[in-house]
C-alpha positions as CSV (number, residue, x, y, z in Angstrom):
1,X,61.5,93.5,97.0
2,X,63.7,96.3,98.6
3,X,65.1,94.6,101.6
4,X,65.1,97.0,104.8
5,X,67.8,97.1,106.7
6,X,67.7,99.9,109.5
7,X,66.1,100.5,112.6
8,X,65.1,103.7,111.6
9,X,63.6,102.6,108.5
10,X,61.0,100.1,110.6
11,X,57.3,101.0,111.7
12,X,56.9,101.0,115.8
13,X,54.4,98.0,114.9
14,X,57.7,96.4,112.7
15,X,60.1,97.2,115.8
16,X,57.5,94.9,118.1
17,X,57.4,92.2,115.3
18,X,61.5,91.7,114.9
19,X,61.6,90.5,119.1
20,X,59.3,87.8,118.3
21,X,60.0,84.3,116.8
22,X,57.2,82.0,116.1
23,X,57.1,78.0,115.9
24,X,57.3,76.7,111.8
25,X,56.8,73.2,110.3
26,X,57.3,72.7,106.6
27,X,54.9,69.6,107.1
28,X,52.5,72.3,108.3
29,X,53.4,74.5,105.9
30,X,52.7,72.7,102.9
31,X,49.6,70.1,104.2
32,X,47.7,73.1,105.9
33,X,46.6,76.4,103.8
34,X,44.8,78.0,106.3
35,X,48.6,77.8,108.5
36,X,50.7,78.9,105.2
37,X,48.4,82.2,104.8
38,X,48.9,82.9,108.5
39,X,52.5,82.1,108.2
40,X,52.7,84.5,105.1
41,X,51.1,87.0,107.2
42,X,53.5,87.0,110.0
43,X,56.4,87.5,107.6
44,X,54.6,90.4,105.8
45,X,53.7,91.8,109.3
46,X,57.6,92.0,109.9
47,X,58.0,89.2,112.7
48,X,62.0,88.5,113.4
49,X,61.5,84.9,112.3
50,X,60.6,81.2,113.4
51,X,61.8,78.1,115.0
52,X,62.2,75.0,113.0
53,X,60.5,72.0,113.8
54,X,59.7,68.7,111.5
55,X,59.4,68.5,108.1
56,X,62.2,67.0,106.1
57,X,65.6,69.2,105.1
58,X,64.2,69.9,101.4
59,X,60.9,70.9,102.3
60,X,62.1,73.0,105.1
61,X,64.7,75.2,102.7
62,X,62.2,75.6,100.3
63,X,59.5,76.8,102.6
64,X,62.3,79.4,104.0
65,X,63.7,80.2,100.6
66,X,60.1,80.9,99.6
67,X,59.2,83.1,103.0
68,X,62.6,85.3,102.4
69,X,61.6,86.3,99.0
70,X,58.4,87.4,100.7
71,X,60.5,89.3,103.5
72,X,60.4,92.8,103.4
73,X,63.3,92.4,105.8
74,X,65.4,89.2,106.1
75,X,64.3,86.3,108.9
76,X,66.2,84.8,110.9
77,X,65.3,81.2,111.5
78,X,66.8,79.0,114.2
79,X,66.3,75.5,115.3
80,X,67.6,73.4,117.9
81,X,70.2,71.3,116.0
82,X,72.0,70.0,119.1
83,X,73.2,67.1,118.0
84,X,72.2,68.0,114.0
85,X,69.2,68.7,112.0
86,X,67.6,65.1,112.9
87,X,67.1,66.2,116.1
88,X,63.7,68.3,114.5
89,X,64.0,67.3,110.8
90,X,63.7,63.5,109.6
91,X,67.0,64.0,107.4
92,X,70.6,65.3,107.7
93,X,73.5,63.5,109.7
94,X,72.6,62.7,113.3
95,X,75.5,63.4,115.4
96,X,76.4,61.9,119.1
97,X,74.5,63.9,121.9
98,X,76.6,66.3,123.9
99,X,78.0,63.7,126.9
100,X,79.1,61.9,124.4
101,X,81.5,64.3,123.4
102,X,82.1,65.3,126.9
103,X,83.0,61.2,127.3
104,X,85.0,61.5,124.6
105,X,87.1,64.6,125.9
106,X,88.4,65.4,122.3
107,X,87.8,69.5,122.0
108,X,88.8,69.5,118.4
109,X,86.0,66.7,117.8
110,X,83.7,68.4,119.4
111,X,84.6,71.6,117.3
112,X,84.8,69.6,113.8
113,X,81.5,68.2,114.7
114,X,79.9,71.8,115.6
115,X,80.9,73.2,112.4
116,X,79.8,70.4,110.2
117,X,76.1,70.6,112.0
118,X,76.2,74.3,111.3
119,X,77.2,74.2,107.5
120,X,74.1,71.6,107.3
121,X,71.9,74.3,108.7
122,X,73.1,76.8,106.6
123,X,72.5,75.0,103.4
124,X,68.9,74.7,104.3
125,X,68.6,78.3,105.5
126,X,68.9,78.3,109.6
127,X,71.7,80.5,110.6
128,X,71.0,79.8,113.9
129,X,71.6,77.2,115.8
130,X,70.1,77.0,119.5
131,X,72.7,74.6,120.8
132,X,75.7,74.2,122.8
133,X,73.8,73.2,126.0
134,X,75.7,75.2,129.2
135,X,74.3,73.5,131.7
136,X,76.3,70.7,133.8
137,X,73.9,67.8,134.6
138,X,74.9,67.8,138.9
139,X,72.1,66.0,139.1
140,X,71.5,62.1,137.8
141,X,67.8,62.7,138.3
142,X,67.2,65.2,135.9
143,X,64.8,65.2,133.6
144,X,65.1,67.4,131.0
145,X,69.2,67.8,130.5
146,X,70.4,64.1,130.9
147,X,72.6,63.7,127.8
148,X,72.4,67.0,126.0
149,X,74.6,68.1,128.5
150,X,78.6,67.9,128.5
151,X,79.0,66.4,131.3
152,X,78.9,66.9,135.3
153,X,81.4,69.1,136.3
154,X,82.1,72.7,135.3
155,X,85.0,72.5,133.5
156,X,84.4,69.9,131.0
157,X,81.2,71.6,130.1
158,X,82.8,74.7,129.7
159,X,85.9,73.5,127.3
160,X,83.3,71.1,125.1
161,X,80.8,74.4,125.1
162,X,83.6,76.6,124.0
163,X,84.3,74.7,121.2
164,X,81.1,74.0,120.0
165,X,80.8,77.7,120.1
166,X,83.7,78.1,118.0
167,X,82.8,75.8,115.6
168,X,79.2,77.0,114.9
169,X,79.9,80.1,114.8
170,X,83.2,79.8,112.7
171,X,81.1,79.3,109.4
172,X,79.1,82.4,110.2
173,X,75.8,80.1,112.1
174,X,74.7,82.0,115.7
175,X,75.3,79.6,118.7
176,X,73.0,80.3,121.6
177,X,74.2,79.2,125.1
178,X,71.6,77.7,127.3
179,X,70.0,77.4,129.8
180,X,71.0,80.4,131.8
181,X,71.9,80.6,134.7
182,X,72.4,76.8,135.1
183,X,69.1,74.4,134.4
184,X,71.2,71.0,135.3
185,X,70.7,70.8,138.9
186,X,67.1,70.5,139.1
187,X,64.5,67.8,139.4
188,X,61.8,69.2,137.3
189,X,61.0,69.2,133.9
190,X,60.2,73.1,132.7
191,X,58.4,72.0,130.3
192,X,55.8,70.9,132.8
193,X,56.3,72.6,136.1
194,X,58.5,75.3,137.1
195,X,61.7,74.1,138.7
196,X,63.4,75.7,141.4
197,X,67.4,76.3,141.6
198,X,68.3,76.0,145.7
199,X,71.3,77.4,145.3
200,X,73.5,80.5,147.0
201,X,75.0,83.1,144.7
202,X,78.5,81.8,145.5
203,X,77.5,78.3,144.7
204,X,76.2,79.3,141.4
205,X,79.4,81.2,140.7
206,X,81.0,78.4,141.6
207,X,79.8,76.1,139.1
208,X,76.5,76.9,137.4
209,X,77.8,80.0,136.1
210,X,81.1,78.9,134.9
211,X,80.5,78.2,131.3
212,X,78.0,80.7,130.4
213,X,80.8,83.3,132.0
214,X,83.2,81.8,129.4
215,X,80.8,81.2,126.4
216,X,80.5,85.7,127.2
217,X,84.1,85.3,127.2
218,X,84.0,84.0,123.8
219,X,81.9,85.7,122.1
220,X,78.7,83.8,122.4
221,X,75.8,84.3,119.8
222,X,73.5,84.6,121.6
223,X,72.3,83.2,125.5
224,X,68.9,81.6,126.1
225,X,67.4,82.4,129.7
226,X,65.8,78.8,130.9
227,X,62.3,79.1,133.0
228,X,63.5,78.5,136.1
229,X,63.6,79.9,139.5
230,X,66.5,80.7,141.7
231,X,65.5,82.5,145.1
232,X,69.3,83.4,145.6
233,X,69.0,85.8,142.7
234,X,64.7,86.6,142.7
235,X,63.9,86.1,146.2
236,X,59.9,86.8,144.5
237,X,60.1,83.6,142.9
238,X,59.5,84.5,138.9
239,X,61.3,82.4,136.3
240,X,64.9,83.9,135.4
241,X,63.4,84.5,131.7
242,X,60.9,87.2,133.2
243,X,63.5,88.3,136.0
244,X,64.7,91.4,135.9
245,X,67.4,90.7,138.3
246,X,68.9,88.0,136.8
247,X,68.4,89.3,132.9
248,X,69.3,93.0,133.3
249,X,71.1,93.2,137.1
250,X,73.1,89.7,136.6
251,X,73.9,89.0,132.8
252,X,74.0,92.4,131.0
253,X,75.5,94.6,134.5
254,X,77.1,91.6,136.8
255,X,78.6,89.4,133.6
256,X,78.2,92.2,131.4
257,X,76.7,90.4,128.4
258,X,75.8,92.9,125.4
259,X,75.0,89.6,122.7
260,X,71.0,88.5,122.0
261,X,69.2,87.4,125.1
262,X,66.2,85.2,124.1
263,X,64.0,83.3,126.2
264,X,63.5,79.5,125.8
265,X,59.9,78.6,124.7
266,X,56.9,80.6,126.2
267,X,54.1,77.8,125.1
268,X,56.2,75.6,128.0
269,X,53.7,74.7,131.0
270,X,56.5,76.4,133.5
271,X,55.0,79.6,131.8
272,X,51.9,79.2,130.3
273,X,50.7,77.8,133.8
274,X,51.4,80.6,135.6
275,X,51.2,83.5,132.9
276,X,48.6,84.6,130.0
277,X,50.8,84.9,126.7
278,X,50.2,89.1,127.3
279,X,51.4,88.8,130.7
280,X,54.9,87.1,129.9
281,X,55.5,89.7,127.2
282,X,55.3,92.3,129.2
283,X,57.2,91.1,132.3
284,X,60.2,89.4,129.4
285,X,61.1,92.6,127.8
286,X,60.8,94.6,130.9
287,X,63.1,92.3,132.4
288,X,66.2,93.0,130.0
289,X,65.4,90.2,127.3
290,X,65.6,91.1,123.8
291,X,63.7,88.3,121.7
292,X,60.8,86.1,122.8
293,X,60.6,82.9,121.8
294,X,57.8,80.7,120.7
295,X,54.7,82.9,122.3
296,X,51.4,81.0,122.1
297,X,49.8,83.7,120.1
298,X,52.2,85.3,117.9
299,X,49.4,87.8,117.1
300,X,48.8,88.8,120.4
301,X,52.2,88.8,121.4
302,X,53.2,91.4,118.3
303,X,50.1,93.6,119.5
304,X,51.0,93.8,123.0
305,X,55.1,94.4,122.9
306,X,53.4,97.5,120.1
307,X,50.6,99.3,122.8
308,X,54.1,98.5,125.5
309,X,56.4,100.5,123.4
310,X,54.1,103.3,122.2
311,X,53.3,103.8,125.8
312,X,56.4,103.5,127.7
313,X,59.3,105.6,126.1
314,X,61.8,104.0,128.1
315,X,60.9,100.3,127.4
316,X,60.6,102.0,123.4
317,X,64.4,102.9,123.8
318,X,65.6,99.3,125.0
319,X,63.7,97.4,122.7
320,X,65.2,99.3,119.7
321,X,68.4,98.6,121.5
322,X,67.1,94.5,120.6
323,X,66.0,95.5,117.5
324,X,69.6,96.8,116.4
325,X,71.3,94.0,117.8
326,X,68.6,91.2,116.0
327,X,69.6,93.7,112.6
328,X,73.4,93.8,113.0
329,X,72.7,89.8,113.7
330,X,70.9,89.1,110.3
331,X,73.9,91.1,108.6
332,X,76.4,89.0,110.5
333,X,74.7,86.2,109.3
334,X,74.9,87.6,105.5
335,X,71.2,87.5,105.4
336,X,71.5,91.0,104.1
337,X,73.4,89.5,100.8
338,X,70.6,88.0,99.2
339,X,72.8,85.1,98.4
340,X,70.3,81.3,98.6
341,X,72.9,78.5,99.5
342,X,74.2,76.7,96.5
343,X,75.0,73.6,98.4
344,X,73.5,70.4,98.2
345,X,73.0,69.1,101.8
346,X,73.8,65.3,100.2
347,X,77.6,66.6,99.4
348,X,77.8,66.9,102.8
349,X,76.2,63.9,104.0
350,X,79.5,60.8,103.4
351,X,82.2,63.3,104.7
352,X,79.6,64.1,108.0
353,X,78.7,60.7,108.1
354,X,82.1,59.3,108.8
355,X,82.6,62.4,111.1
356,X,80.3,61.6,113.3
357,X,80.7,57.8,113.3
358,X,84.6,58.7,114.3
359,X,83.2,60.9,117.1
360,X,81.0,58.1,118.2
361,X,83.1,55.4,118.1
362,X,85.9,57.5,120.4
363,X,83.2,58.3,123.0
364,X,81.7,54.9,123.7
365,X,82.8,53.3,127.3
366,X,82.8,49.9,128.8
367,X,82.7,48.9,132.1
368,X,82.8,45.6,133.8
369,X,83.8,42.2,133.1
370,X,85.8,42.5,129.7
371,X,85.4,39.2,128.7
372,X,82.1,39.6,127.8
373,X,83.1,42.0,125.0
374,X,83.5,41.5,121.8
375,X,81.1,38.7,121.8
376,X,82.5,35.3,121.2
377,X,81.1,33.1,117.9
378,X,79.1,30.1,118.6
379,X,77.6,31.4,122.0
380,X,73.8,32.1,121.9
381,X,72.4,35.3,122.5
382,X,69.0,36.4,124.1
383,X,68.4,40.7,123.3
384,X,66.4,42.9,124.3
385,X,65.3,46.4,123.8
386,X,63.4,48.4,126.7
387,X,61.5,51.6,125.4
388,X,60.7,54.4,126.8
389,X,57.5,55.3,124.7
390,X,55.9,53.7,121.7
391,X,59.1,54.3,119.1
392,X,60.6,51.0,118.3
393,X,62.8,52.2,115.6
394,X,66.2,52.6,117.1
395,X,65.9,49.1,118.9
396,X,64.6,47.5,115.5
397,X,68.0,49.5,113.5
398,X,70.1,47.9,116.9
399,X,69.0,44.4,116.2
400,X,69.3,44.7,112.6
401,X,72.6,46.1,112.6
402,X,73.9,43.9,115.5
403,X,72.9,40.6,113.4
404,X,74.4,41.7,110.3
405,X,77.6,41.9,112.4
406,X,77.4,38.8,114.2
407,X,77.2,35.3,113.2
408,X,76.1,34.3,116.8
409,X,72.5,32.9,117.1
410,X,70.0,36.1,118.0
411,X,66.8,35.8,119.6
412,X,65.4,39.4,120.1
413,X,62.0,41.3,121.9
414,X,61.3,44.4,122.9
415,X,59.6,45.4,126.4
416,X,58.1,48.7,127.9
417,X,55.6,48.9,130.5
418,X,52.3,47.8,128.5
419,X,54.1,44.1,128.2
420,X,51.7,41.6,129.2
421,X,52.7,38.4,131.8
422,X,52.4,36.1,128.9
423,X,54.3,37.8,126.6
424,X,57.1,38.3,129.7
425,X,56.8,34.6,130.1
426,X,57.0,33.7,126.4
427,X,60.1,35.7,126.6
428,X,61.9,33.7,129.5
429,X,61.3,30.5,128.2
430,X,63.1,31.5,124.8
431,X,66.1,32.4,126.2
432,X,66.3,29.7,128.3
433,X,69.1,27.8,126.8
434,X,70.8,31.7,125.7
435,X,74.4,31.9,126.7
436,X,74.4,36.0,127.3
437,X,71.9,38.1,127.9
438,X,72.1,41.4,126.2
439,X,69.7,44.2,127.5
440,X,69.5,47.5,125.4
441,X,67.5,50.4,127.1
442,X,66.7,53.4,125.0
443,X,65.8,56.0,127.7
444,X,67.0,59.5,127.4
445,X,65.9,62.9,128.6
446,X,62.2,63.9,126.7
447,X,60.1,67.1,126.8
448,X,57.5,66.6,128.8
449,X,58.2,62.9,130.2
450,X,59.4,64.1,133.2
451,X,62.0,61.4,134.3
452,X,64.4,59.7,132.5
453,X,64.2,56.7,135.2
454,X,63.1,53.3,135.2
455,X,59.8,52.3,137.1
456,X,60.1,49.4,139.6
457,X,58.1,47.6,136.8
458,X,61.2,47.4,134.5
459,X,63.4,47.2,137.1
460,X,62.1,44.1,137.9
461,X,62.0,42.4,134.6
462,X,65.3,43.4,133.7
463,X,66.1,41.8,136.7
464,X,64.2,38.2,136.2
465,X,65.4,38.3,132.3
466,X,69.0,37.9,133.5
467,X,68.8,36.0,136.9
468,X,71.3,33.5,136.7
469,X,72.8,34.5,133.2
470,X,76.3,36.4,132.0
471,X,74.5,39.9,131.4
472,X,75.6,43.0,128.6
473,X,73.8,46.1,129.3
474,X,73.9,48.7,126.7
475,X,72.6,52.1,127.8
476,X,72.0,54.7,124.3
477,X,71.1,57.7,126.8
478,X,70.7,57.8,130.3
479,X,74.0,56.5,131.3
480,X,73.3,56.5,135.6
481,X,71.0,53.7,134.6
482,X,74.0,51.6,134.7
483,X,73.7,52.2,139.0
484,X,70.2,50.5,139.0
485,X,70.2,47.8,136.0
486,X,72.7,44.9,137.3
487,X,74.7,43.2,134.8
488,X,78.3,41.8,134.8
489,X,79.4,44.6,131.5
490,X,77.9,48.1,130.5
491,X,78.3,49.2,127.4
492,X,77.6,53.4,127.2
493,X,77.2,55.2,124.0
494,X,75.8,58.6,126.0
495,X,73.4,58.9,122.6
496,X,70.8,57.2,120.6
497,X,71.7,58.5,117.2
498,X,72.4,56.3,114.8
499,X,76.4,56.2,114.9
500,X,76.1,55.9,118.5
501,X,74.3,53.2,117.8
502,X,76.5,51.9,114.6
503,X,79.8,52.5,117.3
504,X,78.1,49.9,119.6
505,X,77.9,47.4,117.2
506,X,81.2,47.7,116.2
507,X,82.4,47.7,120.0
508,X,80.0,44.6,120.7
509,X,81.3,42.8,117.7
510,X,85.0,43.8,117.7
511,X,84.7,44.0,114.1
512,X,87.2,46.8,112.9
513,X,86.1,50.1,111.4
514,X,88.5,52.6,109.5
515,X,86.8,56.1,109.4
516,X,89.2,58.6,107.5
């Protein structure tokens, strides 16, 4: 098929279609026929592309290998790989989560590792990679940022950004820096509620704005506008992604940013609460943004940014602006080439492997009593995983690994808040005679979960599990929980991926690990 690439040679229906990119699930894909024919007809109605979520790596490149050679004109697809594909796929290398390269201060590590994520993407088809995070996490109790962010001050999040920038983009994968203008001081997950910024416009171009003013500076893909309000900037109170005066007055005149400005999702409850799906595409493109991400009715959203256009000349002009800048995008990408990728994502996977293990292993702290670490042989230990939800698959791989490495005497359990006083009381009396206590908590930053904190509940156990014994507390996410959770060492991997958790093994054992 004869591959389109001009503005002028697209339909105004076509024009509407290339701002919009839709959610996509190979699982979907191929287990529902009804959602493949709907799929199908998106790509034949000429939407800009789709979002990855699940599936596994093979499915996933041959669902988009499959939906290009239907493309009149090529997609685009994207996918939040922040810390690699597992993040939405169940295969590819897991990487360490942003603070831990941030802990790790090593820019050429966190460039390395940016790169390889990106050449895994491109193998599969996604030349565009939503990731670095921008925003510095000010604020302990955030829910949402947590861990995906570099780190709390400006300056560390704008080197480690910079260069996860580079990298992605230095294999020819779009980065996308997020979330604009600054989503790390807030208290409220967007996902569910709005969140407010309290902030002056001198404080946010004090630190907010720091690295999103250098990502421009670099070059930057592309910049995601979070849903989030900042009455400094909008004194009306809309999200920055349907502002005008923080899209159009602040980041294309004030910062002077001509890249891709997408939104971040539009099926979030920060927008769908307080907008219809026709309502948010009219107020996002009118505000300056060029691609909308994720409407809830892709449909709908395709007719509505058409009857806009054909009526408004003006807003017609602007978005064809988009539509140049999604098309010189796709040839950037060398969608335009017709060229599949030849390589196999499993001759990537050992030297990405030991890559991200190295990157792990430099970014894991310890504080407290040394002595406690590497654990000494003979002495008796009693473990224990806290969970933040029903997934007991990275505590079961900790345990696994950790008595594979250790020839101490392990008694293990794992608690979350459904654990009943029996159980709790089973628990104590096994440990009883345990020389250390080793607590691992698995809490990290979730959509829609709204805290990353521990309730009173787990506070307290934790608390009546050690009483009166040598404590290790291992923390694979949420690293403040370290101020709440005593225990005599801390042991922080900033990540629950599984060479962040491999690294804590080998810095709990002591055994030695040579990564090339």
């Amino acid at each position: 098929m004869k591959k389109i690439t001009e503005l002028n040679d697209l339909t105004q229906r076509q024009i509407a279609a290339q701002c919009i990119i839709g959610r996509l699930s190979s699982d979907d894909y191929y287990e529902n026929l009804d959602y493949r024919e709907n799929i199908k007809s998106l790509v034949k109605s000429g939407i800009g592309g789709f979002c990855i979520f699940k599936g596994t790596a093979n499915d996933t490149k041959k669902m988009i290998d499959e939906l290009q050679s239907l493309a009149e004109f090529p997609l685009i697809f994207c996918a939040d790989f922040e810390h690699g594909l597992p993040m939405r796929l169940r295969d590819g290398t897991a990487f360490p989560h942003a603070m831990a390269f941030g802990n790790a201060d090593d820019y050429e590590m966190t460039f390395q590792c940016a790169r390889a994520i990106s050449e895994e993407a491109k193998t599969i088809g996604i030349n565009w990679n939503l990731a670095p995070v921008c925003d510095i996490n000010s604020n302990p109790e955030n829910p949402i940022i947590n861990i995906r962010s570099f780190g709390e001050n400006s300056e560390k999040v704008e080197k480690h950004s910079s260069a996860y920038i580079k990298g992605t983009q230095s294999v020819n994968v779009m980065s996308c820096a997020k979330h604009f203008p600054g989503h790390g001081d807030t208290l409220v997950d967007s996902h569910l509620f709005l969140p407010s910024l309290n902030k002056s416009r001198e404080e946010l171009y004090s630190v907010e704005l720091i690295p999103f003013i250098n990502a421009i500076n670099e070059g930057v893909s592309s910049i995601m506008i979070g849903h989030l309000s900042i009455p400094s900037l909008d004194n009306i109170g809309l999200p920055a992604s349907l502002s005008p005066k923080i899209i159009t007055d602040l980041l294309k005149k004030e910062l002077k940013y001509n890249g891709l400005i997408i939104t971040d999702a539009l099926d979030m409850n920060s927008i769908t609460s307080n907008y219809t799906n026709t309502q948010a595409i009219d107020m996002l493109f009118n505000a300056g943004a060029d691609i909308a991400l994720l409407p809830p009715d892709i449909d709908e959203a395709i007719n509505k940014l058409e009857e806009l256009i054909t009526n408004d000349f003006n807003l017609l002009q602007q978005v064809k602006i988009s539509v140049n800048k999604i098309l010189e995008a796709k040839k950037w990408c060398g969608l335009f080439e017709n060229k599949y990728q030849q390589i196999n994502l499993n001759e990537l996977a050992e030297k990405n492997g030991k890559l991200a293990l190295k990157a792990a292993i430099k970014s894991v702290s310890v504080i407290g009593e040394s002595m406690l670490i590497p654990i000494k042989e003979k002495l008796t230990i009693g473990g224990f995983a806290f969970i933040q939800d029903d997934d007991i698959q990275p505590g079961v791989l900790f345990f696994k690994m950790l008595a594979q490495a250790l020839e101490n005497d392990c008694d293990f359990g794992f608690i979350n808040e459904e654990i009943s006083e029996d159980d709790l009381n089973s628990f104590k009396e096994g440990i009883e005679k345990s020389d250390i206590i080793l607590l691992a908590f698995f809490y990290k930053a979730k959509a829609y979960k709204g805290t990353v904190n521990l309730t009173e509940k787990i506070r307290q156990i934790a608390g009546e599990i050690s009483k009166n014994k040598k404590t290790i507390i291992v923390l694979f996410g949420n690293p403040y929980l370290k101020d709440v959770i005593q225990g005599d060492t801390y042991l922080l991997t900033y990540s629950d991926s599984l060479p962040s958790i491999a690294a804590s093994i080998v810095t709990l054992s002591g055994r030695q690990l040579f990564v090339e």
